[in-house]
N, C-alpha and C positions, 0 to 999 in steps of 0.2 A: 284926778280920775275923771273919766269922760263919765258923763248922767246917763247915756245912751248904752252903756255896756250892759249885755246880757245877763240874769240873773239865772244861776246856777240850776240846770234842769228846764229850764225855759227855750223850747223848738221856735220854730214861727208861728206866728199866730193863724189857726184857721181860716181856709177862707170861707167866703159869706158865698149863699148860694140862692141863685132865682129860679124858683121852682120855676119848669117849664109848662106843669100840668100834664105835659104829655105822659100816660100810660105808659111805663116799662122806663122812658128816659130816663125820669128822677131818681127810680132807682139807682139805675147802671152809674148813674155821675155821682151819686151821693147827694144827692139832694138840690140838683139841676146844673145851670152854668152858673160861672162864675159873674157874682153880681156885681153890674157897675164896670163891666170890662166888655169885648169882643169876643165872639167865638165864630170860627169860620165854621161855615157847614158845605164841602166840598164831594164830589163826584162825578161822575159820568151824565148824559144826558138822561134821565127816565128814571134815574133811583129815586128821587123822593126829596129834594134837595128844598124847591119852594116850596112844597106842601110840611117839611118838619119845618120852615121858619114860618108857615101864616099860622097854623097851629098853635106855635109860642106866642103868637100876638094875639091869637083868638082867645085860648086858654087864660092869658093874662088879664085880657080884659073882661071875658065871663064869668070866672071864677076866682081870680084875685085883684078885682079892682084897679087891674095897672094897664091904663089907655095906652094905644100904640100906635106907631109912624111906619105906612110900610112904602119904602120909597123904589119904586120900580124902572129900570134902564130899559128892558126886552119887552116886557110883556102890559098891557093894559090892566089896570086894575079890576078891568070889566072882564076882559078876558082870562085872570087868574079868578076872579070871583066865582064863573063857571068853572073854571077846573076844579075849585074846590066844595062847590058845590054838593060833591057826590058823597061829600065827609059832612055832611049836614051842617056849613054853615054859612051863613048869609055877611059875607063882612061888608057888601053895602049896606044891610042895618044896620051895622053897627058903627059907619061911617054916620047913619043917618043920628046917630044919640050920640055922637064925640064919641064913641068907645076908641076908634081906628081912624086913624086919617089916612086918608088912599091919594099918593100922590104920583105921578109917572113923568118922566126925561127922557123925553127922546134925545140919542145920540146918535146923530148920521153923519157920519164922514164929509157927505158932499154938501151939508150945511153948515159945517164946520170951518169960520176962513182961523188960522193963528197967525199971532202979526205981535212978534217979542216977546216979553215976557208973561206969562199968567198963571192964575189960579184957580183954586173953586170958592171961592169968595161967594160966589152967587148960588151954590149950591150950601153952604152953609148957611146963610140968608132964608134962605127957603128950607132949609130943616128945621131952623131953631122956630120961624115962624109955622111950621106942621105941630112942632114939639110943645109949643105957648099954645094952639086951638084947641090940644086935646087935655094937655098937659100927660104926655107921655111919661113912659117910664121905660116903654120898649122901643126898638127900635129894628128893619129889618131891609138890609139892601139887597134889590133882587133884580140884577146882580152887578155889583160894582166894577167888576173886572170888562162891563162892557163901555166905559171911559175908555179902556188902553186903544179902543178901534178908533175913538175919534181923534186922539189926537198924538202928535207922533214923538212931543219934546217927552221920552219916558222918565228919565232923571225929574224935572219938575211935576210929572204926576205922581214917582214914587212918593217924592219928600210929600206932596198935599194928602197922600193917604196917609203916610204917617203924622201931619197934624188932626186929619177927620177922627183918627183913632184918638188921639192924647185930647179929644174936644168931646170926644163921647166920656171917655172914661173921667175928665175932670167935672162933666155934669154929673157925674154917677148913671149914665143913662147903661142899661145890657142892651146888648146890639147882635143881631145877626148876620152876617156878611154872606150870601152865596157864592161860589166861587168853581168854575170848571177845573176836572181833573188836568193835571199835569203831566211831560212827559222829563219823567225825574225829579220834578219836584208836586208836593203833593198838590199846587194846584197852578194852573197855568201862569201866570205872571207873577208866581212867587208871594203873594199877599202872606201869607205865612210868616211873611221876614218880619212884619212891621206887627204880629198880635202875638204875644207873650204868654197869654193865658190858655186857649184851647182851643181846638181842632177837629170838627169830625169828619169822618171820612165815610160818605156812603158809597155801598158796591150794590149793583142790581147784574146778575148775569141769569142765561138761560142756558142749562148744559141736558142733554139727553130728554128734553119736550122739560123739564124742571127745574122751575125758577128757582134763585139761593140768592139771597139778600145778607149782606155781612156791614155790620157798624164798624168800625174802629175808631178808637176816641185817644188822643193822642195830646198828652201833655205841654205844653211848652214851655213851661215856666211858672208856672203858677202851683202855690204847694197847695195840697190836698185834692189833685186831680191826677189819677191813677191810670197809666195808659192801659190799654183792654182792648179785645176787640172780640167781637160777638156775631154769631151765623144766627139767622132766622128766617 
């Protein structure tokens, strides 16, 4: 008789949840993301996409003790530090005490030579060392979908994001991924395929002078995560 066999009335075990801090989320998810896993946070340009992932790094490290890595492709950590500004928080202070570690990759095409085979070996390198100065627990890429411009072998960059994911989750690190909406899929280069656990999906439209903002949070795999989707 195998030891592994389920005991009579026994579901799967619940999953573990990282409160996000954020107002209203933790609700709606049950008690935040899934901890110790990935969650994509996906939309259009202007819904709100890096301001809910510095939030979960901000919130984590002011109010539950869990330092964070936030590793940025697009945008400067100077220049997201202003954007968020206007939510009252300073995450150069908090780079300034180890709360956050603020770390930015440029990826330009025309600085980019490839010559056979590669990986992101160097970008691993340089998170584990972001993730040892603060001693992380979060983590947040804003936005990783912006690799696929620089470089063109896409097979070898799918397989290295499907190891960055099994490198997060075997640290137990929660991780936030930005990611542009898709046309047919929910987000442009498919990231989706490779995270198991959950999904949101921000909408920002303006119809008749009246803004309408819709979540939708969308399961993948992971038990105890409820798909939903919510107007505000």
């Amino acid at each position: 008789m195998s030891t592994h066999a389920k005991r009579p009335g026994r579901g799967p075990l619940p999953l573990k949840k990282c409160p996000t801090g954020i107002p209203g989320l933790d609700e709606i998810t049950g008690g935040g993301l899934p901890k110790g896993r990935t969650t994509i946070v996906c939309g259009g340009p202007g819904c709100g996409k890096t301001m809910l992932g510095i939030e979960f790094l901000v919130r984590g490290a002011m109010e539950l003790n869990e330092p964070g890595v936030l590793m940025a492709f697009e945008e400067t950590p100077r220049d997201i530090a202003t954007n968020v500004a206007s939510l009252g928080f300073d995450i150069q202070a908090f780079a300034r005490k180890k709360k956050l570690y603020l770390d930015f990759l440029s990826v330009e095409p025309s600085q980019i030579k490839e010559s056979g085979e590669y990986d992101l070996e160097g970008l691993f390198i340089r998170l584990q060392g972001a993730i040892t100065a603060v001693g992380a627990k979060r983590v947040m890429f804003d936005t990783l979908e912006a690799l696929f411009s620089g470089f063109s072998n896409l097979q070898i960059l799918r397989a290295e994001f499907r190891r960055l994911f099994r490198w997060l989750k075997d640290r137990g690190l929660t991780a936030i991924v930005t990611a542009e909406r898709g046309q047919g899929n929910l987000t442009r280069y498919g990231l989706e395929e490779y995270v198991s656990d959950c999904v949101i999906l921000l909408d920002h439209r303006v119809k008749d002078q009246i803004s309408e903002r819709a979540c939708a949070l969308s399961n993948t795999g992971a038990p105890g995560m409820a798909p939903m989707n919510i107007h505000f």
